[in-house]
DSSP file (Angstrom, degrees, kcal/mol; ACC not computed):
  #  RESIDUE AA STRUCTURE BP1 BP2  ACC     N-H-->O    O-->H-N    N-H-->O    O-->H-N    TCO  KAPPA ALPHA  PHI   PSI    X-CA   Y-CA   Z-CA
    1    1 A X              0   0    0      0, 0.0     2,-0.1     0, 0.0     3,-0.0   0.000 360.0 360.0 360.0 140.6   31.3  -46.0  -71.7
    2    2 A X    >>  -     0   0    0      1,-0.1     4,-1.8     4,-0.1     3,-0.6  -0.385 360.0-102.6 -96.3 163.2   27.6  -47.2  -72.7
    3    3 A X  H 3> S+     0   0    0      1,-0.3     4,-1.9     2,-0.2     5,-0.4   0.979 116.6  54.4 -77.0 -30.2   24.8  -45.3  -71.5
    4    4 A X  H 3> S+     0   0    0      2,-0.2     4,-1.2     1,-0.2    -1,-0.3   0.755 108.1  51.5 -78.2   3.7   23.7  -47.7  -68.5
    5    5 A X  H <> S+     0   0    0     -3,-0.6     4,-3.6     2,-0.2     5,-0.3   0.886 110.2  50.8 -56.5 -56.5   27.1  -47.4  -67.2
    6    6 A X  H >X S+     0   0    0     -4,-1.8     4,-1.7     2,-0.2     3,-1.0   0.872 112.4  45.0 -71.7 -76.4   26.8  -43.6  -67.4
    7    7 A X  H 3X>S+     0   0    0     -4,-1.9     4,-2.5     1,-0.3     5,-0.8   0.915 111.3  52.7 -93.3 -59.0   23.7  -43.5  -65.7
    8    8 A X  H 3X5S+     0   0    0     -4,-1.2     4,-2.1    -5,-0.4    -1,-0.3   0.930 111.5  43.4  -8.5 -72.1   25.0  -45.8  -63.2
    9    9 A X  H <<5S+     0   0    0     -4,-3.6    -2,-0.3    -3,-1.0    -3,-0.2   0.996 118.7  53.1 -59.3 -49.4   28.3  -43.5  -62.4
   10   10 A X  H  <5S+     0   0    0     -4,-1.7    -1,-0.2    -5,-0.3    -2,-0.2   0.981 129.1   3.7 -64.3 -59.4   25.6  -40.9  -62.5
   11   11 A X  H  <5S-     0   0    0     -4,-2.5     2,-0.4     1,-0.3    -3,-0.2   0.907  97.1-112.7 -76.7 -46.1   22.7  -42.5  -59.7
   12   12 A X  S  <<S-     0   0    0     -4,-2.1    -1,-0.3    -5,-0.8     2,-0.1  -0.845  71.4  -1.2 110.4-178.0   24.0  -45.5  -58.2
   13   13 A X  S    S-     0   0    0     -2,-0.4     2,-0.4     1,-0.1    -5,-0.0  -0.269  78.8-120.9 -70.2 135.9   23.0  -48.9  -58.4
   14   14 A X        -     0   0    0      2,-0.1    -1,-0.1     1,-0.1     4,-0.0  -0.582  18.8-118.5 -84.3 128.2   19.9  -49.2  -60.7
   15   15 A X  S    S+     0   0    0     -2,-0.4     2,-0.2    -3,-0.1    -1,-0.1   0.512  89.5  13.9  -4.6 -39.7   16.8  -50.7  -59.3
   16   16 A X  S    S-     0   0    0      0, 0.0     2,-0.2     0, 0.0    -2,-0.1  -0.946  99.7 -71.1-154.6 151.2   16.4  -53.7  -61.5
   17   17 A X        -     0   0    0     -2,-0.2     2,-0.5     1,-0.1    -2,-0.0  -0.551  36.4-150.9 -70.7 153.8   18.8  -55.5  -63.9
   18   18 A X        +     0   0    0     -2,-0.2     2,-0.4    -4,-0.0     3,-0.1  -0.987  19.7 168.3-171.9  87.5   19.9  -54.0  -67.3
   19   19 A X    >   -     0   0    0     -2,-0.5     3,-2.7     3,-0.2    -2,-0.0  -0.839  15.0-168.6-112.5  98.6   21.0  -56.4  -70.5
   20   20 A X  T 3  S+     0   0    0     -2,-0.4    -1,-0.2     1,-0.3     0, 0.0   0.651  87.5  59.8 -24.7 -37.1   21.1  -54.2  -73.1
   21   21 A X  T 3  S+     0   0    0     -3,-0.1     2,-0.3     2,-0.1    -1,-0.3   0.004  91.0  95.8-104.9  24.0   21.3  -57.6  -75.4
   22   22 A X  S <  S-     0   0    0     -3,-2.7    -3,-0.2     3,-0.0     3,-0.1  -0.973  80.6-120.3-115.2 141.4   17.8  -58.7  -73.9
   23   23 A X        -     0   0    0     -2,-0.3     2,-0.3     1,-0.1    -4,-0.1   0.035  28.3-104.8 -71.8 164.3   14.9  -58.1  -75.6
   24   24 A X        -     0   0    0      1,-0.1    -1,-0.1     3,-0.0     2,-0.1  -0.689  50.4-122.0-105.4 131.6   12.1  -55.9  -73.9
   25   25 A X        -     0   0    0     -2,-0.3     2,-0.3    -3,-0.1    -1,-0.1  -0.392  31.6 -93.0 -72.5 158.8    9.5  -58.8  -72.9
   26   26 A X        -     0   0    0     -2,-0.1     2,-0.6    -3,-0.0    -1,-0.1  -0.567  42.8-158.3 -55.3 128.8    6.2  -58.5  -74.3
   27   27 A X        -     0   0    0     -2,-0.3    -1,-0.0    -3,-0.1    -3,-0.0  -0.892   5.7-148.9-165.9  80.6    3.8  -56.9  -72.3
   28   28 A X        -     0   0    0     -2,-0.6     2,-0.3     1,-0.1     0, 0.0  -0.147  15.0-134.5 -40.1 150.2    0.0  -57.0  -72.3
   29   29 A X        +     0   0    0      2,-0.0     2,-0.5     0, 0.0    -1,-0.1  -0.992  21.6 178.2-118.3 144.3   -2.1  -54.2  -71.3
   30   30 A X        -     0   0    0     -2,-0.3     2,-0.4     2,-0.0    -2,-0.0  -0.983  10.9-167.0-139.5 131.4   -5.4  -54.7  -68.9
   31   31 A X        -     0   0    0     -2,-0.5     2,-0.3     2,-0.0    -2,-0.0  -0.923   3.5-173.0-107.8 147.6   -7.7  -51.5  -67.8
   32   32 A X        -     0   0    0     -2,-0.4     2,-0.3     2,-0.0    -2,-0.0  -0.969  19.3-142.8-136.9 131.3   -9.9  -51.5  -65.3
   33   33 A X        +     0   0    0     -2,-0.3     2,-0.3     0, 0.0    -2,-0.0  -0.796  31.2 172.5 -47.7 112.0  -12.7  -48.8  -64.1
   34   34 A X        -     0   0    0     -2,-0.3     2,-0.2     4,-0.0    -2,-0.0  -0.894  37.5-105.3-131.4 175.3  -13.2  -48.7  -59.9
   35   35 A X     >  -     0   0    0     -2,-0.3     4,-2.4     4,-0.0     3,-0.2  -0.472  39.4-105.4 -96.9 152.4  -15.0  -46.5  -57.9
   36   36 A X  H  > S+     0   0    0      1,-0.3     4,-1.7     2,-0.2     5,-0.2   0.768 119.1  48.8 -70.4 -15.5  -12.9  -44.2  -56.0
   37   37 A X  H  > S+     0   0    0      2,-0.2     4,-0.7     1,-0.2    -1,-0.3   0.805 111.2  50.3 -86.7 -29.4  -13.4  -46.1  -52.5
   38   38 A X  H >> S+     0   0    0     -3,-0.2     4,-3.3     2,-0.2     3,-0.9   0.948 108.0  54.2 -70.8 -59.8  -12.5  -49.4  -54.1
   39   39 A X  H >X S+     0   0    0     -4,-2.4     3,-2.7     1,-0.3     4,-0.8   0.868 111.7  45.6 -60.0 -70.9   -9.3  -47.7  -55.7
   40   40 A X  H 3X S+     0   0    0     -4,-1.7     4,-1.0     1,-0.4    -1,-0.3   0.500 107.1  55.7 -97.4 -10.4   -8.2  -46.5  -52.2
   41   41 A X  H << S+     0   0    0     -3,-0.9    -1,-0.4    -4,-0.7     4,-0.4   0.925 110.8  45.2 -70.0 -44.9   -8.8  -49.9  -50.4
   42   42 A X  H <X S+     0   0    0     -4,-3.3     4,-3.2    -3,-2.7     5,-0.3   0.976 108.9  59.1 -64.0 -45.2   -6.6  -51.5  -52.9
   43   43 A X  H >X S+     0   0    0     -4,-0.8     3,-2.9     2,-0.2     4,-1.8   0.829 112.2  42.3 -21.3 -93.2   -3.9  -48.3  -52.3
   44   44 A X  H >< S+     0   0    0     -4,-1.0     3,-3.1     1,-0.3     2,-1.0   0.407 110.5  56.7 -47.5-115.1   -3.8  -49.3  -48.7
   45   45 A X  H 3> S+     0   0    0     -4,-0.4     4,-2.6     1,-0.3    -1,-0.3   0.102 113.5  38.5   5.0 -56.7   -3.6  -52.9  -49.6
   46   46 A X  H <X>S+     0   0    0     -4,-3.2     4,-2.0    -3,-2.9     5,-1.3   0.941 112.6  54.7 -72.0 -35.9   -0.7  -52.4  -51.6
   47   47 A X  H X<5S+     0   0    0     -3,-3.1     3,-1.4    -4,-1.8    -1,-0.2   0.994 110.0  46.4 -59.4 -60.2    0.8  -50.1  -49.4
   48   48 A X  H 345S+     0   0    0      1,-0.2    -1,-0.2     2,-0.1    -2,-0.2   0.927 108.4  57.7 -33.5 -57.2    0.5  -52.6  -46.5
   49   49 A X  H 3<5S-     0   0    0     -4,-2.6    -1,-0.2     2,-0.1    -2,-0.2   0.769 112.7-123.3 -53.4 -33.6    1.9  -55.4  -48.8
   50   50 A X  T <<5S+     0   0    0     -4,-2.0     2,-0.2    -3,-1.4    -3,-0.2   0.769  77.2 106.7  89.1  18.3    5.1  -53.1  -49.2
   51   51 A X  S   <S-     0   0    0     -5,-1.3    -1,-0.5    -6,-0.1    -2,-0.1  -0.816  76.5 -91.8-135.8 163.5    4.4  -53.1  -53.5
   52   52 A X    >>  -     0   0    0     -2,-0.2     3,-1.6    -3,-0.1     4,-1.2  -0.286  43.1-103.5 -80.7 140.5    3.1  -50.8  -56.1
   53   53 A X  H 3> S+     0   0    0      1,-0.3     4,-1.5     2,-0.2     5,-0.2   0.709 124.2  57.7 -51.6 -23.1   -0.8  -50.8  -57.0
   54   54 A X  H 3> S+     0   0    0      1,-0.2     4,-0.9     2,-0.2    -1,-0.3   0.835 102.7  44.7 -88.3 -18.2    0.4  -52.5  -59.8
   55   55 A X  H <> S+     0   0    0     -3,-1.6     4,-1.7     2,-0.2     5,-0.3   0.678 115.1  50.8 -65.2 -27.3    2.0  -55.3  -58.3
   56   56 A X  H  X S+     0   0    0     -4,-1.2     4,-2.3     2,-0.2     3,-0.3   0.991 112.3  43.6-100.9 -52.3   -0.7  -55.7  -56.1
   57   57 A X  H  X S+     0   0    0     -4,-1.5     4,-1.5     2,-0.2    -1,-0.2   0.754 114.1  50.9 -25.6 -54.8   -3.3  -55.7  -58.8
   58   58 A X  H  X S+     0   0    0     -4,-0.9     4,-0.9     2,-0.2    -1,-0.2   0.874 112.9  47.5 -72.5 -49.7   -1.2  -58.0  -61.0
   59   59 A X  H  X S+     0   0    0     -4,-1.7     4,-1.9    -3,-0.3     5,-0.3   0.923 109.3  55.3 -46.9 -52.3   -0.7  -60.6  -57.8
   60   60 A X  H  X S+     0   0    0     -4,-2.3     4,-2.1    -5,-0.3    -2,-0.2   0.915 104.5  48.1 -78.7 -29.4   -4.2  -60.6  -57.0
   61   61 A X  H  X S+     0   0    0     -4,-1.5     4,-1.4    -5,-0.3     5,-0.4   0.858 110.0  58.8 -82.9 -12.5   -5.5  -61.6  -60.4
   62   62 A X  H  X S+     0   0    0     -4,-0.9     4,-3.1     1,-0.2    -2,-0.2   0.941 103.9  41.2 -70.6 -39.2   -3.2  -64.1  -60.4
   63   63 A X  H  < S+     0   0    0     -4,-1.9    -1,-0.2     2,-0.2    -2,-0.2   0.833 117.5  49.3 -60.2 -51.1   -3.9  -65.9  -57.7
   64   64 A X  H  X S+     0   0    0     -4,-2.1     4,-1.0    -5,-0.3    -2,-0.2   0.660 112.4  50.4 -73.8 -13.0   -7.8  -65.6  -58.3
   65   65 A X  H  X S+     0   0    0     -4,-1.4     4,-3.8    -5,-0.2     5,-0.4   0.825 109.6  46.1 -81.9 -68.0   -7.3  -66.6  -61.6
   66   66 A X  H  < S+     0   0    0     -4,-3.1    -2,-0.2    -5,-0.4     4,-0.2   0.474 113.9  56.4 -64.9  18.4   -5.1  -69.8  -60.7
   67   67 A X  H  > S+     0   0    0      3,-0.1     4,-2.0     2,-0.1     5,-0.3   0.611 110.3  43.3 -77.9 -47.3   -8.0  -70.4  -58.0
   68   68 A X  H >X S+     0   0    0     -4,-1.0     4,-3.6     2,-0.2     3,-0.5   0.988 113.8  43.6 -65.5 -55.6  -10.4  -70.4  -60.6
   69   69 A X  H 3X S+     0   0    0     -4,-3.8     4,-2.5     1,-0.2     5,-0.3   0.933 112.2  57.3 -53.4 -48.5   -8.9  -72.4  -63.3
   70   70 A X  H 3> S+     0   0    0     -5,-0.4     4,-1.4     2,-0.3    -2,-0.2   0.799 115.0  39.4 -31.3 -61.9   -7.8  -75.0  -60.5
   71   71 A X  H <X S+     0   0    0     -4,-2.0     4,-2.4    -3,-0.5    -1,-0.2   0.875 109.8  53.4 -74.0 -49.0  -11.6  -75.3  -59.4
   72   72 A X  H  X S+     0   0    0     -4,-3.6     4,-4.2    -5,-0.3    -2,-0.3   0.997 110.0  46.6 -63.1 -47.0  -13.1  -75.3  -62.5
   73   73 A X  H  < S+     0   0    0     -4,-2.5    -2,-0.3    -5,-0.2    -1,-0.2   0.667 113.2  58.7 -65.9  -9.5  -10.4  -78.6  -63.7
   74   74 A X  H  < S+     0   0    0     -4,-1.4     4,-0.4    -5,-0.3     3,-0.3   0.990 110.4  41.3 -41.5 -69.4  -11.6  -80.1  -60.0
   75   75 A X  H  X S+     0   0    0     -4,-2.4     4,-2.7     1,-0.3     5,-0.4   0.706 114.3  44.9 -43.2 -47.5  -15.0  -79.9  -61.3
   76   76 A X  T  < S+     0   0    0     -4,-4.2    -1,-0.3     1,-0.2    -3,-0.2   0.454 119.3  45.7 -93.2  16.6  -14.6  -81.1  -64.8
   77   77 A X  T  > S+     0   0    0     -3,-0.3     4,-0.9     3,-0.1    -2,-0.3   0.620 113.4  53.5-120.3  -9.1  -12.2  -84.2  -63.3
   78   78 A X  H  > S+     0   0    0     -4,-0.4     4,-2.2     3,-0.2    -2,-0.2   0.751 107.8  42.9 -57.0 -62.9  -14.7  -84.8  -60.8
   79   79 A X  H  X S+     0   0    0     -4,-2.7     4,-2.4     2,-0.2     5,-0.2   0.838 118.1  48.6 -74.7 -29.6  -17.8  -85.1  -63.1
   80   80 A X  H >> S+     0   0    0     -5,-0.4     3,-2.6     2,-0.2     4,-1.1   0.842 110.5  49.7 -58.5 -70.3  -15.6  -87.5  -65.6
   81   81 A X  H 3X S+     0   0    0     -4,-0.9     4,-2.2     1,-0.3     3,-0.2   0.846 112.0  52.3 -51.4 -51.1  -14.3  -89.6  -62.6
   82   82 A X  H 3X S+     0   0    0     -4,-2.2     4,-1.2     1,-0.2     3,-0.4   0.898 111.5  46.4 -48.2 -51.1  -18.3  -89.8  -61.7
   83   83 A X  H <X S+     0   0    0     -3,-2.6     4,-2.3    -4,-2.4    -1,-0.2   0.767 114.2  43.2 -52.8 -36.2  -19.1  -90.9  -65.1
   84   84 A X  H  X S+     0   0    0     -4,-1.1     4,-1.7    -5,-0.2    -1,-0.2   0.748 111.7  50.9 -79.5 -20.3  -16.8  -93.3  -65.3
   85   85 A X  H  X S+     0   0    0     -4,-2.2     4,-1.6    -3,-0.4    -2,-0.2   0.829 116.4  48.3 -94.6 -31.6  -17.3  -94.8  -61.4
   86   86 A X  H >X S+     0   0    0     -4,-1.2     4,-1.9     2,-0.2     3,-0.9   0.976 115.4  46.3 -83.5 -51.7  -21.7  -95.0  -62.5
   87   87 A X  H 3X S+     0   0    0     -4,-2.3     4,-1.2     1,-0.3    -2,-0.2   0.801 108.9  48.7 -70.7 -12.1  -20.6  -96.8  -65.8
   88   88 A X  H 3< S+     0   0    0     -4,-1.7    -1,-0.3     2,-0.2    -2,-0.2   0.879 120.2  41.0 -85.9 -37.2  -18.2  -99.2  -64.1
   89   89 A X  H << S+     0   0    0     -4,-1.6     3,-0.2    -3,-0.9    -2,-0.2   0.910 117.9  45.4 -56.7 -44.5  -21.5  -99.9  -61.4
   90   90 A X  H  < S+     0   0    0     -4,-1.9     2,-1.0     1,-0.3    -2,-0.2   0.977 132.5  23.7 -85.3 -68.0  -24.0  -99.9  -64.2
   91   91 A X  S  < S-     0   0    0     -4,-1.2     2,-0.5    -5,-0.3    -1,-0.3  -0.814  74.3-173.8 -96.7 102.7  -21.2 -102.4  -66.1
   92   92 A X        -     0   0    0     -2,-1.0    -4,-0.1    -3,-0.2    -3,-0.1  -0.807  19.8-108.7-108.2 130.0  -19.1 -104.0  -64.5
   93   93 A X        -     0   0    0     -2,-0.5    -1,-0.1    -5,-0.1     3,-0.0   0.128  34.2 -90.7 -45.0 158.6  -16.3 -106.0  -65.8
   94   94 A X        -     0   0    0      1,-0.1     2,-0.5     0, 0.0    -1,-0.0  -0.170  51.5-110.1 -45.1 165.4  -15.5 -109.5  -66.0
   95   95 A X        -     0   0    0      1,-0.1    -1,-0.1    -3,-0.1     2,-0.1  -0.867  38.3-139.9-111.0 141.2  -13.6 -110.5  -62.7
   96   96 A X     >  -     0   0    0     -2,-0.5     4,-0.9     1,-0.1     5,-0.2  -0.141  29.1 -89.1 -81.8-177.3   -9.8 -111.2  -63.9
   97   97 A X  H  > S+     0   0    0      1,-0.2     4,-1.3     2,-0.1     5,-0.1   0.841 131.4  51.9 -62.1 -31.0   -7.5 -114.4  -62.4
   98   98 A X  H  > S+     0   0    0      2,-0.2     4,-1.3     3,-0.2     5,-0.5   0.731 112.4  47.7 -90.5 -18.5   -6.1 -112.3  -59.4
   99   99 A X  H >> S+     0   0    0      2,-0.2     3,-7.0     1,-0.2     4,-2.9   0.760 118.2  45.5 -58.6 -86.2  -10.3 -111.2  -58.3
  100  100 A X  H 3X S+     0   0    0     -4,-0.9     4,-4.0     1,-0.3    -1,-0.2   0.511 114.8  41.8 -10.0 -64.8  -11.0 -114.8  -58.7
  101  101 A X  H 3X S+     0   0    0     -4,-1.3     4,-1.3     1,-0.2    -1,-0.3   0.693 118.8  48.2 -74.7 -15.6   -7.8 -116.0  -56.7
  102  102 A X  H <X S+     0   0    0     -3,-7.0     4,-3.1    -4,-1.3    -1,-0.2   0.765 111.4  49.3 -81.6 -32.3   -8.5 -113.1  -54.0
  103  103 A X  H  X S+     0   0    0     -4,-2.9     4,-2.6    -5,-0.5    -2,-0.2   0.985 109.3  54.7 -61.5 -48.8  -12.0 -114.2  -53.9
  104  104 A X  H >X S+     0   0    0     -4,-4.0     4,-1.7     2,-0.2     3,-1.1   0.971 113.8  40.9 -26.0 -87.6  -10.7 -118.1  -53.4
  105  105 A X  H 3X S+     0   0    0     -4,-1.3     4,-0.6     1,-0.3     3,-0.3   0.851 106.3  59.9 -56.3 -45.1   -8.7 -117.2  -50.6
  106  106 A X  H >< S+     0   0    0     -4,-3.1     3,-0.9     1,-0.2     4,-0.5   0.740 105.5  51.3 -53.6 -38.6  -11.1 -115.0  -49.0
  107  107 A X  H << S+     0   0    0     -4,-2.6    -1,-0.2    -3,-1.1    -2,-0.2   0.590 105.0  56.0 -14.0 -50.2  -13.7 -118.0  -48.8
  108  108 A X  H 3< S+     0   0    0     -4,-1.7    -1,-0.2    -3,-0.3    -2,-0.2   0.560  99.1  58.7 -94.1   5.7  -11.4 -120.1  -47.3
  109  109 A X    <<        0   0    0     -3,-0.9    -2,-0.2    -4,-0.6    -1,-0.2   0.825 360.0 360.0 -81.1 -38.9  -10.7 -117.6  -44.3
  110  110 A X              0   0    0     -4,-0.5    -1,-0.1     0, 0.0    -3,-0.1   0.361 360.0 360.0  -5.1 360.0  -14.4 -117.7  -43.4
C-alpha cells in the first residue's frame, strides 16, 4: 500500500487529484502589501465568490491583466490600421482591371 492510498483509507476521498508520477508544476510567487480594510474587502469578496483569498486574488489579476493586454493590442492595431488607411489616402494605388470594370458598369447605370 503507497502512502496516498494510506491516507486515503485513513480520511476519505482527497480533495484534489494525486499522481505520484506527475511532476509538482512550477509555481511562481507574487506578494503584495494592503491596508487592513482593503485585505477584508477582498476576504468578503472571496468569501461571497465561495473561493479562498488566493483564488480570488489569483482570478482577479487575471482577468485585469487579460483586460489590459487585450486593450493595449486594440490600441497598437488600431494606430497601425490608422497609418496604413492615411497612407493609402495620402497614396493611393493604381485602380486594378476589376475597379476599372466596376467603374465601367457603374457609368452605364447612371
Amino acid at each position: 500500500m503507497d502512502f496516498v492510498t494510506a491516507i486515503v483509507d485513513l480520511y476519505g476521498k482527497l480533495p484534489y487529484n494525486v499522481n505520484e508520477n506527475m511532476a509538482a508544476p512550477q509555481q511562481a510567487r507574487i506578494e503584495a502589501r494592503v491596508s487592513p480594510k482593503q485585505k477584508r474587502l477582498f476576504e468578503r469578496a472571496a468569501e461571497i465568490e465561495g473561493v479562498t483569498l488566493t483564488d480570488f486574488a489569483i482570478a482577479s489579476m487575471q482577468r485585469a491583466a487579460t483586460s489590459v493586454v487585450q486593450e493595449h493590442t486594440r490600441i497598437e492595431l488600431s494606430e497601425r490600421n490608422r497609418r496604413v488607411f492615411v497612407k493609402a489616402l495620402a497614396n493611393p494605388p493604381e485602380p486594378n482591371e476589376a475597379l476599372c470594370k466596376a467603374a465601367k458598369a457603374y457609368s452605364k447605370m447612371k
